[in-house]
PDB file of N, CA, C and O in Angstrom:
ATOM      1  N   UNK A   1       4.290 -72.147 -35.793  1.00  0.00           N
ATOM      2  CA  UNK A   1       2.993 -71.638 -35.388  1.00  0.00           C
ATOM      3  C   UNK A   1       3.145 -70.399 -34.507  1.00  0.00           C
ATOM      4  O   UNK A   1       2.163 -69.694 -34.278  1.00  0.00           O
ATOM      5  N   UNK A   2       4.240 -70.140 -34.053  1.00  0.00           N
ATOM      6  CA  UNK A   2       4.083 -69.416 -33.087  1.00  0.00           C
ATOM      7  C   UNK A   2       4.759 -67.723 -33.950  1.00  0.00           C
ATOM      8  O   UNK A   2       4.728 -66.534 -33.632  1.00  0.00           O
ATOM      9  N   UNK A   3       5.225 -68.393 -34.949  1.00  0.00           N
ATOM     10  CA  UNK A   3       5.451 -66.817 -35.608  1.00  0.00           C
ATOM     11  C   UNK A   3       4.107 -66.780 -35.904  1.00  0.00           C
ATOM     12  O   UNK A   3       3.681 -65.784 -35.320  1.00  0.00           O
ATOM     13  N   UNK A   4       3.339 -67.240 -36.403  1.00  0.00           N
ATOM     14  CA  UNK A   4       2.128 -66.761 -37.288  1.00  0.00           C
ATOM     15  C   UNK A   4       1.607 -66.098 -36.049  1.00  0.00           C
ATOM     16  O   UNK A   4       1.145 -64.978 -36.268  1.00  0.00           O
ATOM     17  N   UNK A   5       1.553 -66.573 -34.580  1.00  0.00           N
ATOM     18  CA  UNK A   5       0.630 -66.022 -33.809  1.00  0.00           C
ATOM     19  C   UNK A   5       1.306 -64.358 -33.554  1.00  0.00           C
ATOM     20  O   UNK A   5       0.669 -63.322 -33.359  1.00  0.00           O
ATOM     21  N   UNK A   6       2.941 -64.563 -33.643  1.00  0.00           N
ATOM     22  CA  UNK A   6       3.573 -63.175 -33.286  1.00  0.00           C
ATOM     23  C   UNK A   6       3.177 -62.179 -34.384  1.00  0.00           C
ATOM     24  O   UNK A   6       3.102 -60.998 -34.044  1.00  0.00           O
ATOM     25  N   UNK A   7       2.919 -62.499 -35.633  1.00  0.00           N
ATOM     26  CA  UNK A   7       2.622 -61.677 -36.916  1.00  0.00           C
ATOM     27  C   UNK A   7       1.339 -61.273 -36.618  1.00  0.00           C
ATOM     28  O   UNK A   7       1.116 -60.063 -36.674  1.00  0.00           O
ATOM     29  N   UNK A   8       0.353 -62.105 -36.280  1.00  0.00           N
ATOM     30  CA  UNK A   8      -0.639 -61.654 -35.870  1.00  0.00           C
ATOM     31  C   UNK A   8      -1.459 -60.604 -34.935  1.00  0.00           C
ATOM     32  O   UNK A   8      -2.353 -59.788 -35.155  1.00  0.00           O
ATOM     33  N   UNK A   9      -0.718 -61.021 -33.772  1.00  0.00           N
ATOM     34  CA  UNK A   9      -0.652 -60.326 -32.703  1.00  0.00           C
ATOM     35  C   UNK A   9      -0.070 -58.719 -32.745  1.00  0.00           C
ATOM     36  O   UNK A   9      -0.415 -57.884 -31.909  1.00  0.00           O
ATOM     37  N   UNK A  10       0.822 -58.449 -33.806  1.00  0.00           N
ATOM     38  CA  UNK A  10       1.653 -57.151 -33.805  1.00  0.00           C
ATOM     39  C   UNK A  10       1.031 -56.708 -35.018  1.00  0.00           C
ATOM     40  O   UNK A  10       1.149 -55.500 -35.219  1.00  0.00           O
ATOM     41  N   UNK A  11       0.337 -57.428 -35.965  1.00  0.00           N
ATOM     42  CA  UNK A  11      -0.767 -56.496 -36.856  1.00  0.00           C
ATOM     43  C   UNK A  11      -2.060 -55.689 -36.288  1.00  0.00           C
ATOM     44  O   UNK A  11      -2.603 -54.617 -36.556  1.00  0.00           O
ATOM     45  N   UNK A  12      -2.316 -56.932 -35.207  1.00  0.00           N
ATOM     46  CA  UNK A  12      -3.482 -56.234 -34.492  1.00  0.00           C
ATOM     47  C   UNK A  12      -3.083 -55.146 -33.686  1.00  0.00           C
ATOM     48  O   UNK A  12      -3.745 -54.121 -33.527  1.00  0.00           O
ATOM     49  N   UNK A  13      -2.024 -55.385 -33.200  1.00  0.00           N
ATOM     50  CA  UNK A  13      -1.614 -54.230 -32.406  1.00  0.00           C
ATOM     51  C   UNK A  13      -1.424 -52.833 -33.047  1.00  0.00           C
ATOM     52  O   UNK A  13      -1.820 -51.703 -32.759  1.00  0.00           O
ATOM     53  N   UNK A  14      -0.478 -53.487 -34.263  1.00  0.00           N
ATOM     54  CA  UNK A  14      -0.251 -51.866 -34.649  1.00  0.00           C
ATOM     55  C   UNK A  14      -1.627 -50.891 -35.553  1.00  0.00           C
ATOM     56  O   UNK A  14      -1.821 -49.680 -35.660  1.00  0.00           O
ATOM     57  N   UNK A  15      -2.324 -52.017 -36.040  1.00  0.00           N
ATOM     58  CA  UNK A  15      -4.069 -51.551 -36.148  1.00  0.00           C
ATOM     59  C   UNK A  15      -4.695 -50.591 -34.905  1.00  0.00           C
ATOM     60  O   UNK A  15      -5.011 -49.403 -34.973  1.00  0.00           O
ATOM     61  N   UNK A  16      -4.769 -51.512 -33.736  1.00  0.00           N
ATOM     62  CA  UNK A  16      -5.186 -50.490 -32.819  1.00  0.00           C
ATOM     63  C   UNK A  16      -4.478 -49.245 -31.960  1.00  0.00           C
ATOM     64  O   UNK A  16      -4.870 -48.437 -31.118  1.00  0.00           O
ATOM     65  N   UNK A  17      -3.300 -49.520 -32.595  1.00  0.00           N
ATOM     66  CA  UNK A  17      -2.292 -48.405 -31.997  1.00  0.00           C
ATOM     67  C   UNK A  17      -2.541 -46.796 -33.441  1.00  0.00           C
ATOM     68  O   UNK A  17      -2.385 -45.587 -33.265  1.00  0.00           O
ATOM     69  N   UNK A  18      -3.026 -47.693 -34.928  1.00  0.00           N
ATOM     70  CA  UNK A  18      -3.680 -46.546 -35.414  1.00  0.00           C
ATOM     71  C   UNK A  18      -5.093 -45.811 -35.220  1.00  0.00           C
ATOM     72  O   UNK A  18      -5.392 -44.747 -35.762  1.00  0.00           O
ATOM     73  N   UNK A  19      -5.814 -46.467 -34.460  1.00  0.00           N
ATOM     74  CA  UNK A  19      -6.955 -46.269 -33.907  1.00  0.00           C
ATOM     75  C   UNK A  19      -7.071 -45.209 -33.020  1.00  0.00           C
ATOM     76  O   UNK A  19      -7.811 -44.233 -33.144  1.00  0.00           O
ATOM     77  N   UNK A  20      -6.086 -45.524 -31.870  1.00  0.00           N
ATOM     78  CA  UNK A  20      -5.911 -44.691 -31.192  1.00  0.00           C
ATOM     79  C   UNK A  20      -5.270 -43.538 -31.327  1.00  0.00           C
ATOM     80  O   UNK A  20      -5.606 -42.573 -30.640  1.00  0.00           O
ATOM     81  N   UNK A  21      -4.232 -43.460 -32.247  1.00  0.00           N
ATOM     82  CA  UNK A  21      -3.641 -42.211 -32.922  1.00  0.00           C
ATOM     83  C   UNK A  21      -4.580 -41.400 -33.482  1.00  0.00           C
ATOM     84  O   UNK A  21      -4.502 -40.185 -33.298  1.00  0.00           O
ATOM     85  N   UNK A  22      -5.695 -42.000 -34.313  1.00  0.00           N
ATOM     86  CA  UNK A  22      -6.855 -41.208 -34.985  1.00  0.00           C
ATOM     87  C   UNK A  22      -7.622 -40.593 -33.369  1.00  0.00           C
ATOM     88  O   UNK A  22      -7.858 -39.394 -33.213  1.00  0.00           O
ATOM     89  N   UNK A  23      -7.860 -41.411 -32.527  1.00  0.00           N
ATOM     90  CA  UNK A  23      -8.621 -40.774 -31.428  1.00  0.00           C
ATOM     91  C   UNK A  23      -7.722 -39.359 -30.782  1.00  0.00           C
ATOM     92  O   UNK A  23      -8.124 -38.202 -30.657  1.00  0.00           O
ATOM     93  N   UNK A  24      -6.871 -39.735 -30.567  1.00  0.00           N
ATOM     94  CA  UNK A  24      -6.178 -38.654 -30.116  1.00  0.00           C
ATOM     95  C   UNK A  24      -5.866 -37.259 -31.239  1.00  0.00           C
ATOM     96  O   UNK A  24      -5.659 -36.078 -30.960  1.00  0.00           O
ATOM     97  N   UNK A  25      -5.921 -37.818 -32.321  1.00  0.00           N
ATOM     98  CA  UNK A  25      -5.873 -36.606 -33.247  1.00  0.00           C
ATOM     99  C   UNK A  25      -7.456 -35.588 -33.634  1.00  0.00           C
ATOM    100  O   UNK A  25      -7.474 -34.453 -34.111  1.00  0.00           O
ATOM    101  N   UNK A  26      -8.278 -36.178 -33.364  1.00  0.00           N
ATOM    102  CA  UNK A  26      -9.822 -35.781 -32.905  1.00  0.00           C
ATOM    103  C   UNK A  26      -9.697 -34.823 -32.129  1.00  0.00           C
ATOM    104  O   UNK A  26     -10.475 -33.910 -32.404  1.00  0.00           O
ATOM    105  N   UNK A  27      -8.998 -34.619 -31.203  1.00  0.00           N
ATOM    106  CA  UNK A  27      -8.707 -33.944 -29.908  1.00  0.00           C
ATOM    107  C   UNK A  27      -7.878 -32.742 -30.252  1.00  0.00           C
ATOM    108  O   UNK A  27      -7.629 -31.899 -29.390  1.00  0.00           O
ATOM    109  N   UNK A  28      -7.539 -32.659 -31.213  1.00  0.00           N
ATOM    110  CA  UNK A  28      -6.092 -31.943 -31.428  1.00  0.00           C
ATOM    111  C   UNK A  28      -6.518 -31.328 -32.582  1.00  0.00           C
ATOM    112  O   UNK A  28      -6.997 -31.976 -33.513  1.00  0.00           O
ATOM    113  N   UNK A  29      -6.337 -29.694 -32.610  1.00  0.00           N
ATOM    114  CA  UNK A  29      -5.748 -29.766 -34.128  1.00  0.00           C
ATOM    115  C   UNK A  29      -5.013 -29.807 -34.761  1.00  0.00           C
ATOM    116  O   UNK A  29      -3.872 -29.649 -34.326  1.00  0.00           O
ATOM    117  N   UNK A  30      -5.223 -30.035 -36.115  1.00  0.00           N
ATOM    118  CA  UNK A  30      -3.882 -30.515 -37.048  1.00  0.00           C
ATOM    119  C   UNK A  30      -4.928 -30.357 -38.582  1.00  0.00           C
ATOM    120  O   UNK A  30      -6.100 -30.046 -38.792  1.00  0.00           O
ATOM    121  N   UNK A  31      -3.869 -30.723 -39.351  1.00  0.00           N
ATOM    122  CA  UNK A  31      -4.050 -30.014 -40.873  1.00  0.00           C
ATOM    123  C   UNK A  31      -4.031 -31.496 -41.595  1.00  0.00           C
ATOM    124  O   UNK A  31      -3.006 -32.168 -41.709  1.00  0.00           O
ATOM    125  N   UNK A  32      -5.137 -31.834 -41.992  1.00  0.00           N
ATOM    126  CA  UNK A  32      -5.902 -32.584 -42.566  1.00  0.00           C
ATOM    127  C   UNK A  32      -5.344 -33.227 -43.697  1.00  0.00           C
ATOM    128  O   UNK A  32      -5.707 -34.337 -44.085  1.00  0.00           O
ATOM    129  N   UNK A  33      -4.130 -32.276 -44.433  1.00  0.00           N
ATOM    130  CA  UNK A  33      -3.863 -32.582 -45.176  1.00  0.00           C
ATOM    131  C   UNK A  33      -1.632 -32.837 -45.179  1.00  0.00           C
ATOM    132  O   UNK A  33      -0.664 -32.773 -45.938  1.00  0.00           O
ATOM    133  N   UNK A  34      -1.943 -33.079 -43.973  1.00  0.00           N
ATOM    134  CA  UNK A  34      -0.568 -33.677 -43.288  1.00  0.00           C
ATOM    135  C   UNK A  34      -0.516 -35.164 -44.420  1.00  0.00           C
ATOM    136  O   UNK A  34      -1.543 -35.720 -44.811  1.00  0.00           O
ATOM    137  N   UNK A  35       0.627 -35.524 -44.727  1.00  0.00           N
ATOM    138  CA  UNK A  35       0.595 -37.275 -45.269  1.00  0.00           C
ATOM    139  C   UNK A  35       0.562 -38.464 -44.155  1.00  0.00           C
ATOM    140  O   UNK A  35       0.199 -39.629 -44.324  1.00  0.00           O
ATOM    141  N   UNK A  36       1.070 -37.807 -42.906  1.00  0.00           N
ATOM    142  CA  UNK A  36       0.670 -38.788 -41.665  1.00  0.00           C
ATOM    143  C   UNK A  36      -0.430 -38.838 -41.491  1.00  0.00           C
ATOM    144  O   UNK A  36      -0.844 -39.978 -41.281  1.00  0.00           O
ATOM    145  N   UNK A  37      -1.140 -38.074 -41.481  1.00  0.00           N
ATOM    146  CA  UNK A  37      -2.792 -37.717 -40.593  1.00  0.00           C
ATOM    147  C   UNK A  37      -3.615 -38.532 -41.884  1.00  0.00           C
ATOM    148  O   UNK A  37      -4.367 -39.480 -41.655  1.00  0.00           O
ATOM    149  N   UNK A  38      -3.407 -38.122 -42.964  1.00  0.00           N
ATOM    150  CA  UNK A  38      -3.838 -38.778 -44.545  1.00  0.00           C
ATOM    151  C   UNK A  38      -3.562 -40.249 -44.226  1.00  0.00           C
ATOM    152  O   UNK A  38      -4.593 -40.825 -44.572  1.00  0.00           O
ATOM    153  N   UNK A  39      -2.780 -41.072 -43.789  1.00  0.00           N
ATOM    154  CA  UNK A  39      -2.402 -42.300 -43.974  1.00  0.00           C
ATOM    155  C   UNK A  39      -2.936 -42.877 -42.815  1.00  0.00           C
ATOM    156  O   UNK A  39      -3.389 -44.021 -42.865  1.00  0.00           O
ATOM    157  N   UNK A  40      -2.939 -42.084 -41.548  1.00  0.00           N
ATOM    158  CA  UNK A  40      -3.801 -42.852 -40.088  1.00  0.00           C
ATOM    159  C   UNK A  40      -5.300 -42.650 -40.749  1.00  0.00           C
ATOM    160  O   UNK A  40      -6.073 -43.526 -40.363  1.00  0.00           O
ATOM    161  N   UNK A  41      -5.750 -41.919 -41.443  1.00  0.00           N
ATOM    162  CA  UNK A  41      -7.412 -41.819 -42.071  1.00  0.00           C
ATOM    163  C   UNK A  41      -7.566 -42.490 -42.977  1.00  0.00           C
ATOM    164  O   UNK A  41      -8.746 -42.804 -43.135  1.00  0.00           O
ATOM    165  N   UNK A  42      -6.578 -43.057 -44.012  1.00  0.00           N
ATOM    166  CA  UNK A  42      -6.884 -43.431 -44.966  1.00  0.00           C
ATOM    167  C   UNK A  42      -7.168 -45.251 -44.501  1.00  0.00           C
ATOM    168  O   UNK A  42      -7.973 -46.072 -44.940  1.00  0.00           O
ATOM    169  N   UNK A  43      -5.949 -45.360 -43.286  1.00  0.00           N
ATOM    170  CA  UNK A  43      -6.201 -47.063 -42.903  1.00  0.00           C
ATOM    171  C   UNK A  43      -7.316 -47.319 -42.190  1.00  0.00           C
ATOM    172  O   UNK A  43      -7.773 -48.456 -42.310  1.00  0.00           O
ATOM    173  N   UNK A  44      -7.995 -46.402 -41.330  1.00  0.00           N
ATOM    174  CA  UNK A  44      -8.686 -46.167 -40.365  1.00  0.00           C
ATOM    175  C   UNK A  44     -10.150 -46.363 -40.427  1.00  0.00           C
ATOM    176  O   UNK A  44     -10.826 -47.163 -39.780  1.00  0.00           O
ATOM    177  N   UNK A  45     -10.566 -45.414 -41.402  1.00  0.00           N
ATOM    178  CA  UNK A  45     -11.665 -45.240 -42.292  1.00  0.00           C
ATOM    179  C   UNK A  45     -13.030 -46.129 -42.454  1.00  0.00           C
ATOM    180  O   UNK A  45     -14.183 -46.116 -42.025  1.00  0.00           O
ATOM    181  N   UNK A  46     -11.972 -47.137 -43.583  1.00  0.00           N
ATOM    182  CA  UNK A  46     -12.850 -48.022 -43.400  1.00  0.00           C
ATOM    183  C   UNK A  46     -13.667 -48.901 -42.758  1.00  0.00           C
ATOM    184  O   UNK A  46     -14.769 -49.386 -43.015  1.00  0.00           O
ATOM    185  N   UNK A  47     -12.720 -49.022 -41.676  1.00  0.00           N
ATOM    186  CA  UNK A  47     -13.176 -49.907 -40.860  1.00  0.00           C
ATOM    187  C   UNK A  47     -14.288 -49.265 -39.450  1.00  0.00           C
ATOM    188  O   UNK A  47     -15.175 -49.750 -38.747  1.00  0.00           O
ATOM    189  N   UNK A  48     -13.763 -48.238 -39.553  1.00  0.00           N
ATOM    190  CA  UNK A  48     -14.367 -47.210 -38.642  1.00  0.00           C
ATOM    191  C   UNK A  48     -15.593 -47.005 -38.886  1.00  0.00           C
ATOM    192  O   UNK A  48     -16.405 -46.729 -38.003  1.00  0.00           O
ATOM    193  N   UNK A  49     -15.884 -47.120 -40.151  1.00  0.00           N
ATOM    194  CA  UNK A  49     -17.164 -46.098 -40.660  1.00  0.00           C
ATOM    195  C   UNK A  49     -18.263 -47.326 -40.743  1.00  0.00           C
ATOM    196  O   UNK A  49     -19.460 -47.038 -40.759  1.00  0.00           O
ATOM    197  N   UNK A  50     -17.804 -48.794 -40.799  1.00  0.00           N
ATOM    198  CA  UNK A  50     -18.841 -49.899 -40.208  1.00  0.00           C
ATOM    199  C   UNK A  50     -19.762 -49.588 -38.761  1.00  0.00           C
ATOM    200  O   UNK A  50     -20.989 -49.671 -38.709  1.00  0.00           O
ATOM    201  N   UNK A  51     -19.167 -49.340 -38.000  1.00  0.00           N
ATOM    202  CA  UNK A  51     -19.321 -48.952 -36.439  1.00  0.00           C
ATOM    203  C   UNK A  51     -19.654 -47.543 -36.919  1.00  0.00           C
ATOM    204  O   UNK A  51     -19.976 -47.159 -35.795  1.00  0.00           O
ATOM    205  N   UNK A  52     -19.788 -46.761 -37.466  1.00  0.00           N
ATOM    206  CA  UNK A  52     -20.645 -45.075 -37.405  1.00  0.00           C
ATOM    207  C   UNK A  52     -21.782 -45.507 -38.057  1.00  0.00           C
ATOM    208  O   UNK A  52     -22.877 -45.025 -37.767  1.00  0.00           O
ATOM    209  N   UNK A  53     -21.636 -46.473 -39.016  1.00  0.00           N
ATOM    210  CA  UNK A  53     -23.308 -46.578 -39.358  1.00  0.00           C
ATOM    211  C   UNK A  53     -24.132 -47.109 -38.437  1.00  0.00           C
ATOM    212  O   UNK A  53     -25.331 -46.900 -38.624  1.00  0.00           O
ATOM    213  N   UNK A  54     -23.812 -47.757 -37.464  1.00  0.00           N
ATOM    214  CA  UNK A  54     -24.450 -48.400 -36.530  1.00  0.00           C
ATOM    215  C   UNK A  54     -24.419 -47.352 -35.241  1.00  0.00           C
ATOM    216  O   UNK A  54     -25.283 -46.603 -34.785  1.00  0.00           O
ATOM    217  N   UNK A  55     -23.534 -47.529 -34.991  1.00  0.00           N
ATOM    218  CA  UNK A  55     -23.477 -46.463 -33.769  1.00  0.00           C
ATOM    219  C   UNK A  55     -23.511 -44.976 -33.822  1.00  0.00           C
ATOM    220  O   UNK A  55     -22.405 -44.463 -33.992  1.00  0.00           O
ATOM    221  N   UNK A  56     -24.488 -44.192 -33.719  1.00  0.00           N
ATOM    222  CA  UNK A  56     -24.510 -42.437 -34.166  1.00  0.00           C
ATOM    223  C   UNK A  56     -23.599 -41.982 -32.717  1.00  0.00           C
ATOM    224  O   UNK A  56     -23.608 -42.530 -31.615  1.00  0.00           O
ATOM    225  N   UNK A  57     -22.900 -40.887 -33.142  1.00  0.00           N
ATOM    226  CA  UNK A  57     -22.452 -40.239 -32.271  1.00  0.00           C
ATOM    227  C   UNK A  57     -23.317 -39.930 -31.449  1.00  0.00           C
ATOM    228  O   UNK A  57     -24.515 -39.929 -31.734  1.00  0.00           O
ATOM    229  N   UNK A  58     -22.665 -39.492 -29.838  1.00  0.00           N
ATOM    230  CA  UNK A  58     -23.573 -39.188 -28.915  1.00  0.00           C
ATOM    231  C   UNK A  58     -23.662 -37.751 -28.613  1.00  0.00           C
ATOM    232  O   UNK A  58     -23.244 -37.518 -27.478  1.00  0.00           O
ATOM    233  N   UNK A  59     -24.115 -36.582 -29.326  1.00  0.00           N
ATOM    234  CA  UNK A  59     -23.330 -35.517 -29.222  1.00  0.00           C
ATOM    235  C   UNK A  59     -21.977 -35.267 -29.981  1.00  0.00           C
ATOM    236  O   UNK A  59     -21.703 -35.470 -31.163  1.00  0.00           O
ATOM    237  N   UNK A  60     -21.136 -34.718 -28.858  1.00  0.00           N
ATOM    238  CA  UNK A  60     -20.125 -34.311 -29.877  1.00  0.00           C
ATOM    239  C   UNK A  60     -19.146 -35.664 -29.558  1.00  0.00           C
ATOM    240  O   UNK A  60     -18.048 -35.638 -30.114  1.00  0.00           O
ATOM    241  N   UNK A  61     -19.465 -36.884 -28.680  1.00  0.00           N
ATOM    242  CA  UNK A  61     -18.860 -37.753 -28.959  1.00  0.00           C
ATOM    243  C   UNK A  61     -18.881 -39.029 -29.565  1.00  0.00           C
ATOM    244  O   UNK A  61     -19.939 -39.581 -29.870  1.00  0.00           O
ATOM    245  N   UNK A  62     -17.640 -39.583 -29.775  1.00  0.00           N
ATOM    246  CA  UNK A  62     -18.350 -40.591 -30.952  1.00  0.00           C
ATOM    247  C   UNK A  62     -17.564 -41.809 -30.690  1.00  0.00           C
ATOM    248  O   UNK A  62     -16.471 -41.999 -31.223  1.00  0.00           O
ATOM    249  N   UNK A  63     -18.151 -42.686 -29.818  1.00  0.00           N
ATOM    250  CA  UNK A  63     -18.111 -44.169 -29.297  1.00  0.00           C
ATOM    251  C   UNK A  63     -17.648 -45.080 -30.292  1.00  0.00           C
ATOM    252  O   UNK A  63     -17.089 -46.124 -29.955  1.00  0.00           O
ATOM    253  N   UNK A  64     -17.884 -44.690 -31.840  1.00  0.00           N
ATOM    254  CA  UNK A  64     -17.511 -46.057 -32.635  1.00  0.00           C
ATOM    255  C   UNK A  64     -15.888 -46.319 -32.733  1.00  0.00           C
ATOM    256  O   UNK A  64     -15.429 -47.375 -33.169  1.00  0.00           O
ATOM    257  N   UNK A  65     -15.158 -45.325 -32.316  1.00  0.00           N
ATOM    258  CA  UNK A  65     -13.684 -46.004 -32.207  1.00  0.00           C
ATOM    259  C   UNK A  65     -13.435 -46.774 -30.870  1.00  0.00           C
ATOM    260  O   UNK A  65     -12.293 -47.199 -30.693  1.00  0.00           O
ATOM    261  N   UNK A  66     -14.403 -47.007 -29.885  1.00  0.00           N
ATOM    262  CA  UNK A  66     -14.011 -47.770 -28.329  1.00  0.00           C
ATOM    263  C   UNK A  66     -14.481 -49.002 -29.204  1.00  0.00           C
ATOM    264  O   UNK A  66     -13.602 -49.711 -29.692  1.00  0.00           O
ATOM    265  N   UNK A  67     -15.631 -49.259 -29.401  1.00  0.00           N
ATOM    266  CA  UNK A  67     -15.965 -50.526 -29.595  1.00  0.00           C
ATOM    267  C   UNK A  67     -15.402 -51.030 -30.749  1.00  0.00           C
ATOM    268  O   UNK A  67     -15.081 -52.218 -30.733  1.00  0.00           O
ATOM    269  N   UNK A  68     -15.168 -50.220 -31.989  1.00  0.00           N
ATOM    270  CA  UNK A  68     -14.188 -50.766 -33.096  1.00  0.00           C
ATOM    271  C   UNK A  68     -12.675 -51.884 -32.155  1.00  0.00           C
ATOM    272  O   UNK A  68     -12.347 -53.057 -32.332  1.00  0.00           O
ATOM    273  N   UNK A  69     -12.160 -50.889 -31.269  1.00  0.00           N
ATOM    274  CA  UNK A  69     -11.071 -51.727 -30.892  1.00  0.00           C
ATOM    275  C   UNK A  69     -11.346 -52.691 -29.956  1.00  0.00           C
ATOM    276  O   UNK A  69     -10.510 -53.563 -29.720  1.00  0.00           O
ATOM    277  N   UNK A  70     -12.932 -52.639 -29.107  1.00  0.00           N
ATOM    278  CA  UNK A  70     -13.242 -54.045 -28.550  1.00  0.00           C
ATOM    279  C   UNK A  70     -13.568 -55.107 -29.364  1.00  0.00           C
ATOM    280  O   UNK A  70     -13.474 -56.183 -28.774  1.00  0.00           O
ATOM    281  N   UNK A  71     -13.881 -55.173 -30.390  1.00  0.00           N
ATOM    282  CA  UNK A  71     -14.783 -55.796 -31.735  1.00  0.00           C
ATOM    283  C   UNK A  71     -12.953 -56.169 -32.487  1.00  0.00           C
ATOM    284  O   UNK A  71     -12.773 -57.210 -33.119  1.00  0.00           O
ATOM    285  N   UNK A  72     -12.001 -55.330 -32.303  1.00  0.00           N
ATOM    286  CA  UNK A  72     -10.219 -55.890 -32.869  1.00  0.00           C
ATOM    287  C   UNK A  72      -9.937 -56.873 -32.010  1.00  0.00           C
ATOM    288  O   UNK A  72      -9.452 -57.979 -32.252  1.00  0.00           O
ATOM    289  N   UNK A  73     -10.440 -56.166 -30.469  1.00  0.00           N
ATOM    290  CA  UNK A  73      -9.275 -57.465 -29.479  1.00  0.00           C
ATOM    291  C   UNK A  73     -10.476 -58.394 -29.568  1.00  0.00           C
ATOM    292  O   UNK A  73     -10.566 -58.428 -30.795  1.00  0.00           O
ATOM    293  N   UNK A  74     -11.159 -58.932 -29.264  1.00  0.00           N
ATOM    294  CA  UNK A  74     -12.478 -59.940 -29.784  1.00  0.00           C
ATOM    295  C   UNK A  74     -11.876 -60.807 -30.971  1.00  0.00           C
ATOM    296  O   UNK A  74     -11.562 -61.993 -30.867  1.00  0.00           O
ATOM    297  N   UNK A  75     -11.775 -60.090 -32.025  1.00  0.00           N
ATOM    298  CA  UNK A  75     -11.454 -60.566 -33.233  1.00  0.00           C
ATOM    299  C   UNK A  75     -10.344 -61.563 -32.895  1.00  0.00           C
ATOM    300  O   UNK A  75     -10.470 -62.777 -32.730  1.00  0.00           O
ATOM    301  N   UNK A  76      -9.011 -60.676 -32.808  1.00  0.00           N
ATOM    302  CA  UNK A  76      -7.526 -61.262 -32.443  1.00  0.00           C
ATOM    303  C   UNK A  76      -8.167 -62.695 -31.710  1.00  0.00           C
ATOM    304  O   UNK A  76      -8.327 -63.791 -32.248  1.00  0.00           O
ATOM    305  N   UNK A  77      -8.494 -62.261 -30.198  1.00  0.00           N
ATOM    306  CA  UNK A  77      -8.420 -63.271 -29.403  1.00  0.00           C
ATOM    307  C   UNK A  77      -9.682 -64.623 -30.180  1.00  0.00           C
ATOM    308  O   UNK A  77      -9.568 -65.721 -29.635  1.00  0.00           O
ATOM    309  N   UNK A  78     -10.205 -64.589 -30.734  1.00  0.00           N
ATOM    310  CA  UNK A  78     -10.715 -65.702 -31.258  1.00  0.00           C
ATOM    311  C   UNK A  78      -9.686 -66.356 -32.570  1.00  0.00           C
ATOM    312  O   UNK A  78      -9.782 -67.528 -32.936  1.00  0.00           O
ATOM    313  N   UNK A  79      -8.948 -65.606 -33.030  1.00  0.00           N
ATOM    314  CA  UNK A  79      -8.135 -66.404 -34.230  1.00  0.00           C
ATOM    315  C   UNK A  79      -7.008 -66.402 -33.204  1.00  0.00           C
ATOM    316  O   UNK A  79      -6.738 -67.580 -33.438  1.00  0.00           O
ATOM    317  N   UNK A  80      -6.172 -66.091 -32.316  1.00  0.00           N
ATOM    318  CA  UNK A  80      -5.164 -66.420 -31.941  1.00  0.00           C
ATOM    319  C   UNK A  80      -5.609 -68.086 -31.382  1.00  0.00           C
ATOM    320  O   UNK A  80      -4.948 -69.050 -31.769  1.00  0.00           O
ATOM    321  N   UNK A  81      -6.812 -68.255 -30.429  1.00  0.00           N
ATOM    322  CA  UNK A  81      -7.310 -69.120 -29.513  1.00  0.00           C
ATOM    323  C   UNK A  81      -7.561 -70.139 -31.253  1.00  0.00           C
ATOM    324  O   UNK A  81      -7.669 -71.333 -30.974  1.00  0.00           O
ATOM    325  N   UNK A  82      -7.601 -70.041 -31.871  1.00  0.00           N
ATOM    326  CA  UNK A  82      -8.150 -71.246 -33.219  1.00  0.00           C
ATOM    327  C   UNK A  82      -6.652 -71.614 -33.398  1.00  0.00           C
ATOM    328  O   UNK A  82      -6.221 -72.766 -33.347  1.00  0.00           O
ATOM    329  N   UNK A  83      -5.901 -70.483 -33.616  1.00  0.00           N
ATOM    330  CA  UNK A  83      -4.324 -71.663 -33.777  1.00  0.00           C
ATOM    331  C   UNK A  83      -3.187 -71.766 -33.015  1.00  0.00           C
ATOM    332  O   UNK A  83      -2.048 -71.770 -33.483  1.00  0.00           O
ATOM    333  N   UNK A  84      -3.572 -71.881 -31.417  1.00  0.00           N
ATOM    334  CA  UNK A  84      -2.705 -72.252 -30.485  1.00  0.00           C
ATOM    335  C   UNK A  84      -3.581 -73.541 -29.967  1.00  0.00           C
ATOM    336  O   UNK A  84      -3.158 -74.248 -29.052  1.00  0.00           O
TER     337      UNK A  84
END
């Protein structure tokens, strides 16, 4: 049980560690058509763009990647807490 929780735990992590790579690349420029930048957007995306339909940017900033990763650790911590 306790691998499943470590597998778990380091998917979520490395999920929100792409999250945050996309946030920080917002900030930055870079060329869109990099295969890194392509592959942090391509995982990212989807899940991201749940939270933009709901949440409109505020200006030029755009809140749906904070709460995307409060709405991950939320997530995690309710399935970790179901099988420990």
């Amino acid at each position: 049980m306790n691998f499943l929780v470590d597998v778990i735990n380091t998917a979520f992590s490395v999920y929100t560690l792409l999250i945050i790579s996309r946030i920080l690349l917002s900030w930055i420029p870079h060329n869109p058509y990099n295969p890194v930048v392509r592959f942090i957007y391509d995982l990212t995306d989807p899940y991201l763009n749940i939270f933009r339909r709901v949440i409109p940017p505020l200006g030029m900033i755009d809140i749906s990647p904070i709460v995307a990763i409060l709405v991950l650790s939320l997530i995690r911590l309710v399935i970790i807490t179901l099988l420990i």
